[in-house]
Structure formats: C-alpha cells, structure tokens
N, CA, C and O of each residue as an XYZ file, in Angstrom:
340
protein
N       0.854     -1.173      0.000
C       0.000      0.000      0.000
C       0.897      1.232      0.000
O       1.784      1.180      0.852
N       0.874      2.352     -0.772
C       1.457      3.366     -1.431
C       0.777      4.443      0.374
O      -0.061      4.305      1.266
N       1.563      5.150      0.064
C       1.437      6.916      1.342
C      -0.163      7.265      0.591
O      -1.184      7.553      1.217
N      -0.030      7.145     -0.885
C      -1.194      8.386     -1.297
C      -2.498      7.307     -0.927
O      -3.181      7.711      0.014
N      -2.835      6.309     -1.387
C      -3.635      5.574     -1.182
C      -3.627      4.979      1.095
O      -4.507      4.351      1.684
N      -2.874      5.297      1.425
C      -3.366      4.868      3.174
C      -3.406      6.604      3.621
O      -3.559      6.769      4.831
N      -3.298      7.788      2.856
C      -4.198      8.859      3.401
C      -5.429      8.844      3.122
O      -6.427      9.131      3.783
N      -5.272      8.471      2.040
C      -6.881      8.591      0.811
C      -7.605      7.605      2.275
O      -8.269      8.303      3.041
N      -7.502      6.234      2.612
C      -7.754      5.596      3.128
C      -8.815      6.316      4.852
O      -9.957      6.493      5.276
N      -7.384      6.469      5.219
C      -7.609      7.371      6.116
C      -8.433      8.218      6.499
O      -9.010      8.113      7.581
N      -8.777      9.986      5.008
C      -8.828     10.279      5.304
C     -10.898     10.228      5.221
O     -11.759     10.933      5.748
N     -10.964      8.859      4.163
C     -12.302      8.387      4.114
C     -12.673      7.772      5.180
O     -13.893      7.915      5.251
N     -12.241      7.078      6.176
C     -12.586      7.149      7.689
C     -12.984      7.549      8.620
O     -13.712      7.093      9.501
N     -12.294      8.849      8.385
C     -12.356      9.867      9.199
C     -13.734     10.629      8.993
O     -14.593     10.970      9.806
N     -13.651     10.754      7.793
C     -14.661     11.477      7.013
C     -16.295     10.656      7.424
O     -17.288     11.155      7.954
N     -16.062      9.265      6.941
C     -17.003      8.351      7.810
C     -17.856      8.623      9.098
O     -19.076      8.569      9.255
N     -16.636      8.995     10.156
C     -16.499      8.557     11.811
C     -17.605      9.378     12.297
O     -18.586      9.199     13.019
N     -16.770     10.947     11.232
C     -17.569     12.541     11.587
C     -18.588     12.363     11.172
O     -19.420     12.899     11.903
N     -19.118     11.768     10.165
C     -20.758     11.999      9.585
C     -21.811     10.874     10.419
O     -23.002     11.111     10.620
N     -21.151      9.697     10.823
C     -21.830      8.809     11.965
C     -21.538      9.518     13.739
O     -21.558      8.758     14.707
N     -21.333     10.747     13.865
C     -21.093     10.765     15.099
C     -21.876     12.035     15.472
O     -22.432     12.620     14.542
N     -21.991     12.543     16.729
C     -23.000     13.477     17.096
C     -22.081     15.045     16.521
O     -22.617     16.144     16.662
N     -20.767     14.908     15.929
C     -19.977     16.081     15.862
C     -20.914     16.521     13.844
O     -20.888     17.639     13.328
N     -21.317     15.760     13.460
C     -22.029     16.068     12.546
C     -23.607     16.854     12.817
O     -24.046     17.818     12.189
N     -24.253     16.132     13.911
C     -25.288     17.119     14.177
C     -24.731     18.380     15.301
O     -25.407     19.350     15.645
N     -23.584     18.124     15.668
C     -23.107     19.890     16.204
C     -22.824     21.026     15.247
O     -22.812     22.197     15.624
N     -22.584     20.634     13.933
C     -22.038     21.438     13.097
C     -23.371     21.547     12.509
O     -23.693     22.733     12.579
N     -24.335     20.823     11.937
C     -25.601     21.359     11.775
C     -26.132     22.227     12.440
O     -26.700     23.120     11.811
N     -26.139     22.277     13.882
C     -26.923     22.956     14.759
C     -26.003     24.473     14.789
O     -26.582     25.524     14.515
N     -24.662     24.458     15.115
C     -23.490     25.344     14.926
C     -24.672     26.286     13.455
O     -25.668     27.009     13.476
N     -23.755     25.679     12.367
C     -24.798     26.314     11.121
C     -25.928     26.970     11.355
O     -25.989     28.194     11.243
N     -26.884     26.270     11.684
C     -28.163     27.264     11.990
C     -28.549     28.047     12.722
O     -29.260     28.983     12.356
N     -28.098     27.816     14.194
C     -27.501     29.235     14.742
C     -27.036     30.171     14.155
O     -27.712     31.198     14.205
N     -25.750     30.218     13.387
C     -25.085     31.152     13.186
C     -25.590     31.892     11.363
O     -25.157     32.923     10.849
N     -26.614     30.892     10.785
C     -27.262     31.429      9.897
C     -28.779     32.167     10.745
O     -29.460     32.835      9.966
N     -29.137     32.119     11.711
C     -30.370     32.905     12.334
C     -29.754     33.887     12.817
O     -30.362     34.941     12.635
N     -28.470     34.019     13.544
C     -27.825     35.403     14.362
C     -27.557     35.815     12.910
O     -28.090     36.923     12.850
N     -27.138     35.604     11.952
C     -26.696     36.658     10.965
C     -28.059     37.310     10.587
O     -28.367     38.481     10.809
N     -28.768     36.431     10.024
C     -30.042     36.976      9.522
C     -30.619     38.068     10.098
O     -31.103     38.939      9.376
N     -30.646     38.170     11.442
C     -30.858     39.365     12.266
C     -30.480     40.547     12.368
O     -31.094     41.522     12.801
N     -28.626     40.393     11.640
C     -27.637     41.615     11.622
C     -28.108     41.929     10.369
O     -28.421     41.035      9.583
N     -28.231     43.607      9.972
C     -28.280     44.481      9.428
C     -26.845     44.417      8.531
O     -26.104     45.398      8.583
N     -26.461     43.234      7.700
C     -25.276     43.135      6.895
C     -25.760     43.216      5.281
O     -26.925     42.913      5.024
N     -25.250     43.447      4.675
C     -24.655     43.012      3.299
C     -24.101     42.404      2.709
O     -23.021     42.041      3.174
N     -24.495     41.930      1.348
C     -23.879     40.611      0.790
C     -22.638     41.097     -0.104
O     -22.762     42.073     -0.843
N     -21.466     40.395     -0.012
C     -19.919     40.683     -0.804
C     -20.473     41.087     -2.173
O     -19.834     42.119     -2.376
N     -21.127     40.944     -3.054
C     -21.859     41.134     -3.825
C     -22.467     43.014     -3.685
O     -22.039     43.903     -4.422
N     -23.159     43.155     -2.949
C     -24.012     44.664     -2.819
C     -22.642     45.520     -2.296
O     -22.412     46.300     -3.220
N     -21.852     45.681     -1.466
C     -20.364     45.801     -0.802
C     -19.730     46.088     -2.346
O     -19.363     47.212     -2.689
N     -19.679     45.218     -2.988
C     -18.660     45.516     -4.401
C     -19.341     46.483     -5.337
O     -18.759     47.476     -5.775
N     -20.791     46.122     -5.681
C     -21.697     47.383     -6.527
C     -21.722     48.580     -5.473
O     -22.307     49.544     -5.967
N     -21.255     48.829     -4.130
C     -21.549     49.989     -3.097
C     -20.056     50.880     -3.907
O     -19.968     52.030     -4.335
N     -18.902     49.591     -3.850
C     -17.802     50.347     -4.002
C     -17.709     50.990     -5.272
O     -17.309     52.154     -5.260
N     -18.007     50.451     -6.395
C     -17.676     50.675     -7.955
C     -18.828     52.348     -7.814
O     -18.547     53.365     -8.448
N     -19.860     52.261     -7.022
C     -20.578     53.303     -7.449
C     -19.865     54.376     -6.579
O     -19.339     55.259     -7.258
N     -19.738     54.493     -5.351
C     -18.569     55.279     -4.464
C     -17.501     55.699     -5.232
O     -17.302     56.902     -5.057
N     -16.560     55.073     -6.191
C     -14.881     55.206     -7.222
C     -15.964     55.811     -8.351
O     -15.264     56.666     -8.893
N     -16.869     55.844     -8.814
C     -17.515     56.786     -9.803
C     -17.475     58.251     -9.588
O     -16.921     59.196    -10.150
N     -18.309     58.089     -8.511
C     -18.893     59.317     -7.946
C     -17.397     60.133     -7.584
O     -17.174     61.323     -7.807
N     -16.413     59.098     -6.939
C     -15.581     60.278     -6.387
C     -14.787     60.565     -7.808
O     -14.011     61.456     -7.462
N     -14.609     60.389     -8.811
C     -14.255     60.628     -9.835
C     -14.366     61.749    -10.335
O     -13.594     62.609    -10.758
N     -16.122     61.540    -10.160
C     -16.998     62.825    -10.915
C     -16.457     64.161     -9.898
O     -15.794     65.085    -10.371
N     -16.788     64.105     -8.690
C     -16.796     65.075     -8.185
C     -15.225     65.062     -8.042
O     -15.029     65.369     -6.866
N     -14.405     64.923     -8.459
C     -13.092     65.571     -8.751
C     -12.535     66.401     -9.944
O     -11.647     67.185    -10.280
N     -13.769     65.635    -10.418
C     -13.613     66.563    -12.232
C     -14.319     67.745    -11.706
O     -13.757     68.835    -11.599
N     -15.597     67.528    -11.364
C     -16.369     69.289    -11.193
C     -15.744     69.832    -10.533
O     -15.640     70.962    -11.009
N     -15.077     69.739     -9.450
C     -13.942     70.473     -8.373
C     -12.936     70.818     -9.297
O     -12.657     71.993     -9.056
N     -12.321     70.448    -10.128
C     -11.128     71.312    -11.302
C     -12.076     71.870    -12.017
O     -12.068     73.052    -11.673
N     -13.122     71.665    -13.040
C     -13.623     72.691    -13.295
C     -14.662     73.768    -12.535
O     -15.184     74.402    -13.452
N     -14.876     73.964    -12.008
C     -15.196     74.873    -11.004
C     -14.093     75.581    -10.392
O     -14.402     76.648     -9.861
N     -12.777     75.209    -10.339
C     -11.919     75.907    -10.188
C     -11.452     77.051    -11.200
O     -11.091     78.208    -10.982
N     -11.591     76.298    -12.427
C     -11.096     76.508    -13.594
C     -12.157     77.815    -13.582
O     -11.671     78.945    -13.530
N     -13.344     77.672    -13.622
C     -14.342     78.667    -13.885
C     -13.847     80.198    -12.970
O     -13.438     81.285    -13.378
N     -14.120     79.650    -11.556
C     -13.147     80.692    -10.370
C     -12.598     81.436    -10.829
O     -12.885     82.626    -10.961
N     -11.508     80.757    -11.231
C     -10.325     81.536    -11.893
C     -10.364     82.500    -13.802
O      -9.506     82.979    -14.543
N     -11.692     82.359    -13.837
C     -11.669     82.920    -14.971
C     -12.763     84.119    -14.578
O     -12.775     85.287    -14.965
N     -13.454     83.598    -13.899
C     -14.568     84.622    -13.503
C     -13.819     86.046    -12.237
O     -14.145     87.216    -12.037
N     -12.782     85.185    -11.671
C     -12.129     86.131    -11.001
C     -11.680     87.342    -11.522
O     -11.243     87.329    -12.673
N     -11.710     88.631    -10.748
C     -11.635     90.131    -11.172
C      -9.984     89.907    -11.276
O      -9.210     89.432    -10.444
N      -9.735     90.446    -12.652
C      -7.870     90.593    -12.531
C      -7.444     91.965    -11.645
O      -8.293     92.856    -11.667
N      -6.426     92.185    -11.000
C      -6.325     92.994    -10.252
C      -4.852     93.161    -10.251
O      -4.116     93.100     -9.266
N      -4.295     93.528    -12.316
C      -2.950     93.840    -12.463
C      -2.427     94.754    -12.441
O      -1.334     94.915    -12.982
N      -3.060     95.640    -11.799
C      -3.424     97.687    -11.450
C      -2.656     97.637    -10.588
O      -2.719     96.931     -9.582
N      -1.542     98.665    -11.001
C      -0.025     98.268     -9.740
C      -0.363    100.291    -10.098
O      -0.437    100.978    -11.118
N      -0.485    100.574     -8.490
C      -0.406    102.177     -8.051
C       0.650    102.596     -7.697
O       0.766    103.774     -7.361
C-alpha cells in the first residue's frame, strides 16, 4: 500500500467517523444558529459591498472633475487685479 492511497484511506474514515457521530449534528446545529444570528444583523452581501464600491470610485471621480472645473471657472470669472499704483 502506497502513502497516497493509506491517506486517501484514512482520510475516508475519518470522514465516515464525523458523519456517523454526534460532531455532525453539532455542526448542523453550529450552522443554523449562526445562519439565524446573521439573519438578524443588518449586513450586506460581498456582492451589494462591491456594486456599493464601484458606485462610491464613480462618484468620487466625478466630483473631482467638477472640483477642477469649477476651479477653472473661479479663476476665470475672477476680477484681474494687475493695477499696480
């Protein structure tokens, strides 16, 4: 018997032991707990988080462009004041 085949062995045993033993209905119960406490929190999905960000890197885009031009404007609308007395 080869290393790869007595892990393989192994680790289907194991795998066995956990699904016949009460540590399989702890991790069920674990799970649904911790899918009812989330459900409760006021979160967001990685998904809505990524469309939050792409629209946030737009916006601050935009309003960096109108902030140079609006500067740009400022400065043109500004009174020249090259009147040396």
């Amino acid at each position: 018997m080869d290393m790869n085949t007595f892990f393989n062995d192994l680790q289907n045993k194991i795998s066995q032991a956990v699904q016949n033993s009460p540590a399989k209905d702890i991790e069920k119960n674990v799970k649904s707990m911790m899918t009812q406490g989330f459900s409760k929190l006021d979160l967001v999905t990685r998904e809505e988080f990524d469309v939050q960000t792409q629209v946030l890197a737009k916006t601050r885009a935009k309003l960096e462009t109108l902030e140079t031009r609006l500067a740009e404007l400022e400065a043109k609308a500004a009174p020249k004041s090259d009147i040396i007395i």
